[in-house]
One Martini backbone bead per residue (centre of mass of N, CA, C, O) as a GRO file, in nm:
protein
  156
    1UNK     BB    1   0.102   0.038   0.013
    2UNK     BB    2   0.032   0.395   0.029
    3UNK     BB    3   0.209   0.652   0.159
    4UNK     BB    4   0.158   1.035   0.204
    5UNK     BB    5   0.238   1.042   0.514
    6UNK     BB    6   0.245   1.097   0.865
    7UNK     BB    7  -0.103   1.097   0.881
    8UNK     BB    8  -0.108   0.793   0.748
    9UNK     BB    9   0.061   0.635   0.930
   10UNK     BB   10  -0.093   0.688   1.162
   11UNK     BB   11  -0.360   0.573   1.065
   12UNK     BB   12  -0.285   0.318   1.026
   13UNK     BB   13  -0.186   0.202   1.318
   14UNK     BB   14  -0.479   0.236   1.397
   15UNK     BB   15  -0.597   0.020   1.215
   16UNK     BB   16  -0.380  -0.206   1.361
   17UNK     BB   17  -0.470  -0.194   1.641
   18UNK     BB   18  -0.743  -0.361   1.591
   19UNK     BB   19  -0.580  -0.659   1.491
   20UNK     BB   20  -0.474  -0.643   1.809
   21UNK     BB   21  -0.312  -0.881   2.040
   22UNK     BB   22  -0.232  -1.041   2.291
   23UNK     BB   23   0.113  -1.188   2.185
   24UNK     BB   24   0.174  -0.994   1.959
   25UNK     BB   25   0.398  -0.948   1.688
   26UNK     BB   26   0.569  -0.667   1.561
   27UNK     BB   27   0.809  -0.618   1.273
   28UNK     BB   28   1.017  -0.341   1.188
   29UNK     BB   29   1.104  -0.179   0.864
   30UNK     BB   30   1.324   0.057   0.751
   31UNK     BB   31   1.468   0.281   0.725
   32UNK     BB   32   1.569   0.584   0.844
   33UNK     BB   33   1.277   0.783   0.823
   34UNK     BB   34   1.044   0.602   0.727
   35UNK     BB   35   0.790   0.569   1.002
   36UNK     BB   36   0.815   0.339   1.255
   37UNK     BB   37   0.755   0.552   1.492
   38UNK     BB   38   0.452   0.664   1.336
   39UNK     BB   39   0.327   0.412   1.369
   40UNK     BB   40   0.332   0.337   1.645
   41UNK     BB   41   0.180   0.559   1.772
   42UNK     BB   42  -0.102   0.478   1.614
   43UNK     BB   43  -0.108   0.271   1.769
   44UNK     BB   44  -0.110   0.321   2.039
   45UNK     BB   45  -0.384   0.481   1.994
   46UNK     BB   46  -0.537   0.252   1.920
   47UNK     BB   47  -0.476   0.080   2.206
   48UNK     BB   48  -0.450   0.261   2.450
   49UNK     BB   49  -0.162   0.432   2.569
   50UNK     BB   50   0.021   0.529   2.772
   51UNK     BB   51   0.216   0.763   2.632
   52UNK     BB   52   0.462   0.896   2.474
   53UNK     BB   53   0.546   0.730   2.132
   54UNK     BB   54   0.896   0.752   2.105
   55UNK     BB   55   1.182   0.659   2.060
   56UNK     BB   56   1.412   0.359   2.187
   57UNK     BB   57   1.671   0.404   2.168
   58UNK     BB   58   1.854   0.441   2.385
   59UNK     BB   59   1.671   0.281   2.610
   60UNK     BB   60   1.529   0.010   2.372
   61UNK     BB   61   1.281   0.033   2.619
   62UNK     BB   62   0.906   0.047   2.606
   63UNK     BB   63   0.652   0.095   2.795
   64UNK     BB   64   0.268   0.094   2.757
   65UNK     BB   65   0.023   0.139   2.934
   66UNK     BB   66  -0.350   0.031   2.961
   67UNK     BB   67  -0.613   0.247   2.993
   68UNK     BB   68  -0.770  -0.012   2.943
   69UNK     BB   69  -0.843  -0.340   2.852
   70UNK     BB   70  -0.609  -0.341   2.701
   71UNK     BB   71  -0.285  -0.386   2.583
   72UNK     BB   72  -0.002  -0.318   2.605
   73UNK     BB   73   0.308  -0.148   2.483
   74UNK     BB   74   0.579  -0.256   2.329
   75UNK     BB   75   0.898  -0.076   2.242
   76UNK     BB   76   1.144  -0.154   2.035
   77UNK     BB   77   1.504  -0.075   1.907
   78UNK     BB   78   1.776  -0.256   1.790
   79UNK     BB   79   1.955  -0.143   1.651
   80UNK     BB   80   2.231  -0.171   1.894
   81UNK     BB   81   2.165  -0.470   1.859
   82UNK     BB   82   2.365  -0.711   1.709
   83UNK     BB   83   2.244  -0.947   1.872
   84UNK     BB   84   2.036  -1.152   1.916
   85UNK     BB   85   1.829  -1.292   2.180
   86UNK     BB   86   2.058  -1.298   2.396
   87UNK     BB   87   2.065  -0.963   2.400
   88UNK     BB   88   1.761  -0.912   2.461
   89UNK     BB   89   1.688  -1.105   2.751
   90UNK     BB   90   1.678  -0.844   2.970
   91UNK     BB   91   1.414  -0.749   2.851
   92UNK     BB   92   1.159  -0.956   2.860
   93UNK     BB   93   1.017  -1.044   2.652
   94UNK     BB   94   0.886  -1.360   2.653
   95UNK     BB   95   0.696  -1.210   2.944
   96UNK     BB   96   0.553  -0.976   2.779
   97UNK     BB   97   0.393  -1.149   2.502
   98UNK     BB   98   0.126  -1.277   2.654
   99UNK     BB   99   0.003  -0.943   2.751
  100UNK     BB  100   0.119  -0.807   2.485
  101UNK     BB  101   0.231  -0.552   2.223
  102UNK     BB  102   0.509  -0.625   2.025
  103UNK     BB  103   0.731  -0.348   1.882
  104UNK     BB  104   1.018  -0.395   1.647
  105UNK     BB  105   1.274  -0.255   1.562
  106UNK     BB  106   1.508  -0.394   1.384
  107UNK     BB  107   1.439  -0.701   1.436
  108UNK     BB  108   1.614  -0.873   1.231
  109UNK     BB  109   1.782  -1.143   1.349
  110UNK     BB  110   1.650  -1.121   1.699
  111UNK     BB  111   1.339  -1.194   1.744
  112UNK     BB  112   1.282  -1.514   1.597
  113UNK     BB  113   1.210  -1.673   1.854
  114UNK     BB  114   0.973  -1.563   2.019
  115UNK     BB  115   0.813  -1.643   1.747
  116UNK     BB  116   0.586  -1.766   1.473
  117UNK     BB  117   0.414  -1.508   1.557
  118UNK     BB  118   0.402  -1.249   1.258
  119UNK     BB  119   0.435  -0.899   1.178
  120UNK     BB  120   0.542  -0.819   0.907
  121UNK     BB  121   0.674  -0.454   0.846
  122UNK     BB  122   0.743  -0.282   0.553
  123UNK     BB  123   0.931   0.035   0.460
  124UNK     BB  124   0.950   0.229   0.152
  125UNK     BB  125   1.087   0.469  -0.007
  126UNK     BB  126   1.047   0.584  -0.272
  127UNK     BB  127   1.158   0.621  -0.601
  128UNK     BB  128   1.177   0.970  -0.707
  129UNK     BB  129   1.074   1.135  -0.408
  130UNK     BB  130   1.066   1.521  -0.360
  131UNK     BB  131   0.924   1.499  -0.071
  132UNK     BB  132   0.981   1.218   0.126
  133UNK     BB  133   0.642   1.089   0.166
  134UNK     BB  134   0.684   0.832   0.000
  135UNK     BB  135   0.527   0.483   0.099
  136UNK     BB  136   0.589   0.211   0.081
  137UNK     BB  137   0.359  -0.119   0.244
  138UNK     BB  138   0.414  -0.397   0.402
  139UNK     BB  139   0.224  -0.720   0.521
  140UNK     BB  140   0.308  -0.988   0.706
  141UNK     BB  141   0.202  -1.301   0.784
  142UNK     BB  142   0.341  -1.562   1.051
  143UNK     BB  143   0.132  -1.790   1.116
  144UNK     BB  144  -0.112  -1.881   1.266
  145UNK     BB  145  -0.236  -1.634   1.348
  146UNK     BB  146  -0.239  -1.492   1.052
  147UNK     BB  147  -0.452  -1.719   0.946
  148UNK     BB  148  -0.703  -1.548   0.782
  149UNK     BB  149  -0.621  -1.226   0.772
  150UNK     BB  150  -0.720  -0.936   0.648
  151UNK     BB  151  -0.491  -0.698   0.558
  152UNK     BB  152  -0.662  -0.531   0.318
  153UNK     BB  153  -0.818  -0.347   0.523
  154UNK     BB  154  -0.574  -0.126   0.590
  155UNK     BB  155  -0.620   0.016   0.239
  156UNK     BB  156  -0.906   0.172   0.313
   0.00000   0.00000   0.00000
């Protein structure tokens, strides 16, 4: 699908905030200022959870509980992390993994160890887009979880 602005991605992640449940590993890729944490953010408000979602670059992972009865959201960057899920480890995703909604920036061959059902979002820049702002966005679902889940309601 195509995304045309920062409200277009912001609004995507609200829409898949609907098809998210607590267990869910959601997986982003694309450059940096790709859009990723512009997602997560639309994300977090569709999930209504608590704290403003900026980049957890610096330190790794935020958690932001649920303001009411959904899964908190876990925001991860992977970006600094060298190793696989040994290096991850001590954040205790896999304790987290079972009643939140965790969502992994840079985590390609990180973190899929975690589960085997996972929804991969990679995005990326259009080429010889000189506003900066057109996305491809793509998304597959990977395991029993995604399996029969209409990922094309998303590009409504």
């Amino acid at each position: 699908m195509i995304v045309t602005s920062p409200g277009q991605m912001g609004e995507l992640g609200r829409r898949l905030a609907k098809l998210l449940r607590a267990g869910d590993l959601v997986m982003l890729s694309g450059e940096l200022g790709a859009g990723k944490t512009t997602l997560t953010r639309g994300l977090g408000e569709g999930l209504g959870v608590r704290g403003a979602v900026t980049s957890p670059t610096f330190v790794i992972a935020r958690v932001h509980p649920a303001l009411g009865d959904g899964p908190p959201l876990v925001h991860v960057d992977a970006y600094r992390l060298g190793g696989g899920l040994d290096e991850m480890e001590d954040l205790d995703l896999d304790v987290s993994l079972p009643e939140s909604v965790i969502v992994v920036e840079w985590g390609e061959g990180k973190v899929e160890e975690l589960t085997d059902d996972r929804l991969m979002v990679r995005i990326h820049r259009a080429v010889g887009d000189t506003t900066d702002e057109v996305r491809h966005v793509s998304l597959a679902g990977l395991g029993e979880r995604w399996d029969g889940t209409d990922l094309g309601v998303l590009s409504a």
